[in-house]
N, C-alpha and C positions, 0 to 999 in steps of 0.2 A: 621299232624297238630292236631290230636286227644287230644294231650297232649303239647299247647303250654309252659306251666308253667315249666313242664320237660326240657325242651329244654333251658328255659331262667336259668332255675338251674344251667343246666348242664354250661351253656354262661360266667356263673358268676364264678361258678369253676375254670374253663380253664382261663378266666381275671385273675382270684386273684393268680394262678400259675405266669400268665406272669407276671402281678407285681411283683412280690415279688423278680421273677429269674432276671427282665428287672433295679433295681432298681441301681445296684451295676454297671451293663455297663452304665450306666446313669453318676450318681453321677463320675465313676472316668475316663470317656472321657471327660466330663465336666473340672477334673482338670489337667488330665494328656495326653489328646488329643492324643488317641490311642484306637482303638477299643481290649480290650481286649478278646483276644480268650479263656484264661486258666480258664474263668466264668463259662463256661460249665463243667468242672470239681469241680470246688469250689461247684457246684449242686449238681455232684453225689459221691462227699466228703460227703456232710452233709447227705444225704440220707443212706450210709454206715457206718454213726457215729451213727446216730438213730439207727441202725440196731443192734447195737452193744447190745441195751438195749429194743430193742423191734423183739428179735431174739424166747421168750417165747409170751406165751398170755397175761399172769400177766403181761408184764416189763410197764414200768413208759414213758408214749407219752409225758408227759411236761420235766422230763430230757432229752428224747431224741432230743427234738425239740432246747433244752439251747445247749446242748452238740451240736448239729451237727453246732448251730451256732458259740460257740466260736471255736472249731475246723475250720470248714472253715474263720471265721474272722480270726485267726491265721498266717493258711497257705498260707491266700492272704497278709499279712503283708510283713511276709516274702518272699515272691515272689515279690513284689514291693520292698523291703531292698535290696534282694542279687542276684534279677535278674535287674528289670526293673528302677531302680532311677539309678545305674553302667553306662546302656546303656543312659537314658535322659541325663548325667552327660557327656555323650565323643557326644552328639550332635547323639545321632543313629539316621536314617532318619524313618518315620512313617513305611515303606515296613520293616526295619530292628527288628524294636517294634513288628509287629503284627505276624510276623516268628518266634520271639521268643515265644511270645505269645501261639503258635500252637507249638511249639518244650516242651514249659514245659507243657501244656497240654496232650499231648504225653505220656509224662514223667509222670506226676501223673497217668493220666488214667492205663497205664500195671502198675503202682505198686500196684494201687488197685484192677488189676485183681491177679496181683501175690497173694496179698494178702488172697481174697477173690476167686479168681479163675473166669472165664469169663461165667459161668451159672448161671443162673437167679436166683435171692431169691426174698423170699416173708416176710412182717411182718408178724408176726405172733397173732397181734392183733384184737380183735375182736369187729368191732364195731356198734353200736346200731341203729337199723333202724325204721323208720318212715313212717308214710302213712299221708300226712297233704293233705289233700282236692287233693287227687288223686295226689299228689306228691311223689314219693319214696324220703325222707330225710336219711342221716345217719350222725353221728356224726361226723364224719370225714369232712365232707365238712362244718358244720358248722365250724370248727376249721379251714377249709382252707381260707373262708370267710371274717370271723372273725379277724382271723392274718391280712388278707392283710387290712382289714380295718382300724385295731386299727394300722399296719406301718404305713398306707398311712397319718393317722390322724397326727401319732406321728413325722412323718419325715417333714409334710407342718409345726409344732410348732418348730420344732428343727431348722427347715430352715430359719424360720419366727422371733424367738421369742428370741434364745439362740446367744450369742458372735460366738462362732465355727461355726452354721448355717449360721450367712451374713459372715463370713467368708471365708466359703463354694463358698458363691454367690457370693465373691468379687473376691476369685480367677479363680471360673469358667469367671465370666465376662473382667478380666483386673487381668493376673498374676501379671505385671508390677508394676502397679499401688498400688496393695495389696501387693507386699513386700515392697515396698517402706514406705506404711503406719503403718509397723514395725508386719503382722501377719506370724505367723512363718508358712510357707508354708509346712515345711514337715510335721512339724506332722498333720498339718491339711488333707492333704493329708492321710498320717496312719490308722487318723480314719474314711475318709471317705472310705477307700478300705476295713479298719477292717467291717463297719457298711452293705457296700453293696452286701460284700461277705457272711458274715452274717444271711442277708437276700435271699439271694441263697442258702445255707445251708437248711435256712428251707424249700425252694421251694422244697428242694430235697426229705425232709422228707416227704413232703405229695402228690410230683410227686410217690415216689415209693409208698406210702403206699395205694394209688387211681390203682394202675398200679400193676408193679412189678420192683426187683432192679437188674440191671445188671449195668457193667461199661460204658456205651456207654448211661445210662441215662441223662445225661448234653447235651450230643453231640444232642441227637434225639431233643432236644427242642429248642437247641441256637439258629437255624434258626428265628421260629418265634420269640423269644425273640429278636433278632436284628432287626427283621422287626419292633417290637412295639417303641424299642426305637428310629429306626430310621422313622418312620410312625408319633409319636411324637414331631418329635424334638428333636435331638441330646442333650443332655445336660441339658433335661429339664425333671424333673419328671414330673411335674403338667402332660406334651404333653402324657409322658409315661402311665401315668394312666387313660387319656382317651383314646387311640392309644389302650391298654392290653385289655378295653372293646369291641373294635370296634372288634380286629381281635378274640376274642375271642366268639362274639356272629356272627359274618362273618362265622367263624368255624363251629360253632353248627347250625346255620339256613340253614349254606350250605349242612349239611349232609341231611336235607329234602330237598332241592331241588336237589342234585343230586341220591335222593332215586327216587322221583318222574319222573326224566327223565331216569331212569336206568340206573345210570353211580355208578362205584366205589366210594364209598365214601373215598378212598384212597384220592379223587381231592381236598377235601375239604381246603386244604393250598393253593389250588392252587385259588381259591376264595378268601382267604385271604388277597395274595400275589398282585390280581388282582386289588383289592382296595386298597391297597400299592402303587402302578402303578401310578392310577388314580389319590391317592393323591397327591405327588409327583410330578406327570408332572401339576397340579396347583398349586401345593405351592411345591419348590421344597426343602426347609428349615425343611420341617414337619408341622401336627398341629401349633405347639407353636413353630414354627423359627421365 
């Protein structure tokens, strides 16, 4: 407890990851009522596409961040075009969705080992560190911060304010009812799996660039990202961006208390996981059900 400020640092970090990775399972179980498994990939997609251009020290972190995201809004398009709208279209039942889900996830993860090969890379950027009233700052986690703040600003205006966004909420709330009212569900659909895959893309950029990049990076996070969305609220950002705070300062305060009773801080999800529990067995909907 030396260094509470540290801790709530590091809280906000780990939150604005979950955000950003939790937003795209959010947004398209919301329209397409299917937990997407292949998200955890679209993460360590966009993390491998930055890499591409932050492989030197010099390379450019704000093209890498555009790039990893139109690349992964991309390849979730299309994975929604020529896998998953196929199977909604012959009636697949949710068990037969979320199999395939894990089958093309699969499938991308070894081609990006193929690719890249299955040992670990590192960026190679280097970045600028701080001492703010006994706090270690670096740039990087400003930027990690910062992104999730100015999404989370920009997607409650987008959701709020823009045609496409109550769109968004009319077809999560009542499919039915919103085609009938004449909004073309598929593409709204498009952009919303383009925007929240998107937004995993860049979770991925600055999951590896705080860590390091292997293929198995989507994989090792989806866990807790599923807990926040579903700790949330299925379907609900608002639920998700309070849920990404909770397990994410849950995570960090637990690594001191399981320092202090001398347990592995390996446990520390399992703390997480526990208030996941708890919530759940009182509200069993999430936060915001």
């Amino acid at each position: 407890m030396e260094n509470i400020g540290q801790v709530i640092l590091n809280a906000l970090i780990t939150s604005s990851i979950y955000l950003l990775a939790g937003t795209g399972l959010t947004l398209t179980f919301g329209l397409s009522r299917f937990p997407n498994f292949t998200y955890a990939e679209f993460i360590t997609l966009g993390a491998y596409a930055g890499f591409i251009f932050l492989v030197q020290p010099e390379g450019n972190f704000l093209l890498a961040l555009v790039t990893a995201a139109v690349i992964a809004g991309l390849v979730s398009v299309l994975s929604y075009s020529l896998v998953f709208r196929p199977l909604v279209e012959r009636r697949a039942s949710l068990v037969l969705l979320m199999v395939a889900s894990i089958g093309l996830g699969y499938a991308i993860r070894y081609t990006i080992a193929e690719i890249w090969s299955w040992s670990s890379l590192s960026y190679q950027t280097v970045w600028a560190a701080y001492e703010v009233g006994g706090i270690r700052v670096t740039s990087l986690w400003v930027w990690i911060i910062l992104t999730a703040v100015v999404a989370g600003v920009a997607l409650h205006f987008f959701l709020t304010r823009t045609k496409t966004g109550k769109a968004i909420r009319a077809i999560a709330n009542n499919p039915e009812l919103a085609s009938v009212t004449g909004i073309n569900r598929e593409r709204v659909i498009l952009l919303a799996w383009f925007i929240g895959a998107a937004l995993a893309g860049l979770a991925g950029v600055f999951r590896a660039a705080d860590t390091r990049l292997f293929p198995m990076l989507g994989w090792d996070i989806l866990l807790p990202v599923f807990a926040a969305t579903v700790l949330g609220g299925i379907g609900s950002f608002y639920g998700l961006i309070l849920a990404s705070l909770i397990l994410g300062f849950a995570e960090n305060f637990g690594v001191i208390f399981l320092s202090g009773v001398g347990l592995s801080t390996e446990y520390r999800m399992a703390i997480a996981f526990l208030i996941l529990i708890i919530v759940l067995l009182v509200r069993p909907k999430g936060i915001a059900g």
